[in-house]
N, C-alpha and C positions, 0 to 999 in steps of 0.2 A: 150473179155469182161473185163471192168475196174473192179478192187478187190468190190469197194463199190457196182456194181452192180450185184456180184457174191453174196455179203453177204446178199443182197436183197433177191436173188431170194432162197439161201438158208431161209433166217429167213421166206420168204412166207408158201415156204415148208414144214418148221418145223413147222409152225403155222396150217398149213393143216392137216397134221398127229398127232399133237402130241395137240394141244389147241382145235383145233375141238373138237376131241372125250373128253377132257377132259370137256368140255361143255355139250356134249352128257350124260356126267356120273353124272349130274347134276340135274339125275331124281331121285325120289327114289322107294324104291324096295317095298313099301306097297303102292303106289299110281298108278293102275294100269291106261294107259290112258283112260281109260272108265271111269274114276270114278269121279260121277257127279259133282264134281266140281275140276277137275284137271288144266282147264286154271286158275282158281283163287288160286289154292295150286301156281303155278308154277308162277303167278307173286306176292305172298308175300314173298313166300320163292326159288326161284331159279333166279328169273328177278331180286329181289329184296331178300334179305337177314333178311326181317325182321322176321319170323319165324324159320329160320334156325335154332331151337333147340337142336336134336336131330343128329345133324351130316352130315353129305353129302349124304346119304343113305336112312336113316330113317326119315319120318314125323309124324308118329304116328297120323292119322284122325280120330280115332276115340277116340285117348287117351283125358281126359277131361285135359280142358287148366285150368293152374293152377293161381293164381293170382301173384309171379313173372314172369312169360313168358308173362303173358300180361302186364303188369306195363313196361316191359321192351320194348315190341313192341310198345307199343303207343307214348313212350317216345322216342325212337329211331325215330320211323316217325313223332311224330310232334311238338316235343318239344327237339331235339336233342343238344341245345347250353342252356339248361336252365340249371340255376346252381342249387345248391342244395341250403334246407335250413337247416343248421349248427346246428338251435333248432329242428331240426326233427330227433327223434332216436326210433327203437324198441327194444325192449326187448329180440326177437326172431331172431334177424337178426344185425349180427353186421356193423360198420361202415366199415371195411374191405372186407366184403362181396361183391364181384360183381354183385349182385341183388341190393344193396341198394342206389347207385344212382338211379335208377329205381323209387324203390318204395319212394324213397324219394322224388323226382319231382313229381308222378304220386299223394301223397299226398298232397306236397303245392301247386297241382298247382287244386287240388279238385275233380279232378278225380274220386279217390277212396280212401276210408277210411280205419285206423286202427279196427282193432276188440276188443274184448275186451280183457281192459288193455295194450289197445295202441299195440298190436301185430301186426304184419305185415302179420303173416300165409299164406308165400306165396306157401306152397303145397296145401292151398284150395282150392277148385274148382270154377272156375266162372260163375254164374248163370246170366240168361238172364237179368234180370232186371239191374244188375250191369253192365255187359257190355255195354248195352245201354245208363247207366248213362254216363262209363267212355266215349266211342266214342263219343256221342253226344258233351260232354264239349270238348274233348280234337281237336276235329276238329275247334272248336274258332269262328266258323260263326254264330252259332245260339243263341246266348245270349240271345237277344230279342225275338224270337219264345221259349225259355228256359220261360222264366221270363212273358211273357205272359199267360201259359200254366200252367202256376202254380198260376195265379191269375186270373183264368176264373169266370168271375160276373154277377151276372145280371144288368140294366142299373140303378138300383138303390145302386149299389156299394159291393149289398150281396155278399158274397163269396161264389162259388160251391167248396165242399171240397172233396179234390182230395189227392190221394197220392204224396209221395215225389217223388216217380218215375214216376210217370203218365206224364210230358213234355217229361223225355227220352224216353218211352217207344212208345207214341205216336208218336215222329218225326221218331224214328227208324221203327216205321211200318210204318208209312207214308212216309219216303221216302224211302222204298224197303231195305233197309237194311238185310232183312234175308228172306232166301229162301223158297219158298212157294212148297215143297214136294209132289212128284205125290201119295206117301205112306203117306197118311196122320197122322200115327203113329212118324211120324217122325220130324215133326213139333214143333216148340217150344214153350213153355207155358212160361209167367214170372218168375218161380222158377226152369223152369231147367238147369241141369247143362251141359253149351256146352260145345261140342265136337272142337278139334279143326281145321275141315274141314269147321264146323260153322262159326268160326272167322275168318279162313282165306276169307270166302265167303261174310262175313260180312263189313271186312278191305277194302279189295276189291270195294266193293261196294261203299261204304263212299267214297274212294279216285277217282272213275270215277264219281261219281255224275255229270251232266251238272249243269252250272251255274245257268241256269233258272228256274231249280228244288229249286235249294237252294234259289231263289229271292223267287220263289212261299211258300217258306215256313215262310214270312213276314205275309202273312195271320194271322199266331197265335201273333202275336205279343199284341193284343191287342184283346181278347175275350169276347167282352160283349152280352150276351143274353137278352131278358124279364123281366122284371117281371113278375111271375107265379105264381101260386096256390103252395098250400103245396104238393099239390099231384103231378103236375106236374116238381115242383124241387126234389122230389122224384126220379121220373121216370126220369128225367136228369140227376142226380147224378149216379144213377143205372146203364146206358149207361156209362155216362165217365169212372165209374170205372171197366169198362169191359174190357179195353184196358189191352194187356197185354198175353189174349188167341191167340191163332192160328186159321185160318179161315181151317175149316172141312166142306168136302163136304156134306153135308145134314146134318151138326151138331146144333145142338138145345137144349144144353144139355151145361151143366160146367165141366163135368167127363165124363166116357166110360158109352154108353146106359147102361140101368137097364136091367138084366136078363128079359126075355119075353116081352121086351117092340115091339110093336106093327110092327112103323114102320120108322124102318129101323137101321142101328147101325152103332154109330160111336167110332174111336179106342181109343180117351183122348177128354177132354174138346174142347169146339170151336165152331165155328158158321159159316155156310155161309151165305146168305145173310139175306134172310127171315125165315130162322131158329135165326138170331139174333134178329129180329123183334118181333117173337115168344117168345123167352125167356125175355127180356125186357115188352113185353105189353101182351101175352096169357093169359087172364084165364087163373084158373086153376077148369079144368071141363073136361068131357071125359076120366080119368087117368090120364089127362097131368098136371104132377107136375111144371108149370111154377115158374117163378122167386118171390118168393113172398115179399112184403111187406107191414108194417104197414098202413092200414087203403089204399090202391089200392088193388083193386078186379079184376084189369086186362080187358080187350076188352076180349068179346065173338069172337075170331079169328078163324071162321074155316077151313079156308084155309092156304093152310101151301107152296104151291112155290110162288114165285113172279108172274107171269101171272094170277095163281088163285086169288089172291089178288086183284089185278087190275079187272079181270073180274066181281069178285063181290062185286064190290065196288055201294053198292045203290046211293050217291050223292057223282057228283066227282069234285074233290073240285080245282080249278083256282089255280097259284101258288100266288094271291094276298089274299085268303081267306083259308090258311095256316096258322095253330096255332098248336103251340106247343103241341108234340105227337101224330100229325097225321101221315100217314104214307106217305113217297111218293115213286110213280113209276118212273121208268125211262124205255126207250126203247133206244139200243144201235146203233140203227139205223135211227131215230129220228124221229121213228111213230109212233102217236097218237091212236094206237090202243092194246088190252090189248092183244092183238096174240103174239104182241111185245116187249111184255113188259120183263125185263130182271134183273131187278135189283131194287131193295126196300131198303130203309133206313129208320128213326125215326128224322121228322124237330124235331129241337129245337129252332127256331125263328133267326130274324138278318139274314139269310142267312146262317146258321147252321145245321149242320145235322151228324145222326149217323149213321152208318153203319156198318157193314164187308164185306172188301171186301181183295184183296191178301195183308196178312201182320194179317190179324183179325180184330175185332172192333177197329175204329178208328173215331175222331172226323174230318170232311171234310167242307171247305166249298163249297156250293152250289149258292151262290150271283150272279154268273156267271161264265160263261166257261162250259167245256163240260157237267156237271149236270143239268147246269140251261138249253142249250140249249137243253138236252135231258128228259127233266121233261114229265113224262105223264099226272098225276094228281094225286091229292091225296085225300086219305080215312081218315074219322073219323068215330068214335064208331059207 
């Protein structure tokens, strides 16, 4: 055997014994493989290095992710050749600091803000709505569903007023972004502070996207509703700015059920589907502390799952004699009967509608495609 073919089968070898296993050790020792999201731990941080914080061993999932390990991972993935900008400096973080390329991009490029007094604080913790903010911009596809989402109107140019976060928060539930929890204690509200098994699930997510997901989300680009009643831009406002909760199985409530409350409990804030329905338009009659406000007195609602809804709906209403704040059903199997019926939202006109569904309340449209073709009918007062 010629020398170069000897050196071959050596360098094989040594790569068998010796690069293998050192791949193999590329797990680490707090991320057992059962844990429910280990394929996404293992492609941010082992396939991919962008989490790689804590060392070769350690990932810490439950530890909360701080705002420079994210500044630095976002920046790493998607803006890796962006320069800094020279007038950008904190107070708290010097220019020699290995964080502050990071946080320096991550703020010119708008990602994410200084705190006060231009601080960069990046031991604090990162809270859902912010993360939302940052991923959303920093993947660069959605400018237009951004900029849409933040200027939802009626066709007479009125502005529905929405928070600053309400485009991030809404595309990040809307396009699956973060995990929908068999414990539904564990689910995320807009002010808490992730964990960073959350992010890496999150990152994740973002970067398999299918394209046609992201085409479909041209939809928000340009959000024009009705013109409405005062009550009725009321009760739409109310929905939009629901976004943000986590969907809870039998949740109907904005906090953990009230002591003795009747029926049934849920573990934090949140809605599923027609528990969302409930808190946006319930009366408030029975005990039931519905959602209130000024001058709406809410639908006498007393049925509370989705098929009950449908079933007692007195006149049921075409999808062409649909107006804003009626309810509508759908059946997931595409039958016109309220046996079947599976899933309830609140139109808001244009082909518009609110709902909860995995991800929590979120603004959908329904103009066409699987909603429209699975529309049962719908209810008013």
């Amino acid at each position: 055997m010629r020398l170069s073919a000897r050196l071959t089968l050596l360098f094989t070898v040594f790569s068998l014994v010796i690069l293998v296993p050192a791949h193999a050790a590329l797990a680490f020792s707090d991320v057992p493989r059962s844990y429910w999201d280990m394929p996404q731990i293992r492609f941010v941080a082992i396939t991919h290095t962008w989490m790689h914080d804590y060392g070769r061993t350690l990932f810490k999932p439950r530890s909360i992710e701080t705002r420079s390990f994210l500044g630095r991972t976002l920046v790493t993935v998607y803006a890796p050749n962006e320069s800094i900008d020279p007038s950008i400096h904190f107070p708290d973080l010097s220019d020699n600091d290995p964080f502050y390329r990071y946080a320096n991009v991550a703020v010119k490029l708008g990602w994410m803000h200084p705190y006060a007094q231009g601080k960069w604080a990046g031991n604090a913790p990162v809270r859902t709505f912010a993360f939302d903010k940052a991923i959303i911009l920093a993947m660069g596809t959605l400018a237009k569903p951004v900029a849409g989402l933040a200027s939802i109107h009626q066709a007479n140019g009125t502005p529905y007023k929405v928070s600053d976060t309400f485009p991030h928060e809404q595309l990040a539930r809307w396009l699956g972004l973060h995990y929908d929890h068999g414990d539904d204690s564990l689910d995320l509200q807009s002010r808490t502070r992730m964990k960073r098994d959350e992010v890496a699930y999150s990152l994740w997510a973002a970067l398999n996207l299918p394209s046609w997901q992201i085409d479909n989300a041209q939809k928000f680009d340009n959000v024009k509703l009705p013109v409405a009643s005062s009550i009725v831009q009321r009760i739409t406002s109310y929905a939009l700015n629901q976004v943000g909760y986590p969907y809870i199985w039998s949740g109907e409530w904005n906090a953990v059920s009230p002591p003795g409350y009747c029926c049934g409990y849920q573990p934090q804030g949140g809605f599923d589907c027609s528990g969302f329905v409930w808190w946006v338009l319930k009366k408030n009659e029975g005990g039931y502390n519905a959602a209130q406000f000024r001058t709406y007195r809410g639908w006498p609602l007393p049925q509370r799952s989705s098929y009950e809804i449908a079933e007692f709906t007195r006149t049921k209403l075409t999808w062409a004699q649909l107006k804003p704040g009626n309810v509508m059903t759908f059946s997931s199997n595409g039958s016109k009967r309220w046996q079947d019926v599976t899933h309830v939202g609140i139109y808001l006109g244009n082909g518009w509608m609110m709902h909860s569904t995995d991800g929590g309340p979120q603004l959908q449209w329904v103009g066409d495609g699987y909603y429209r073709d699975n529309f049962v009918w719908g209810r008013a007062l």
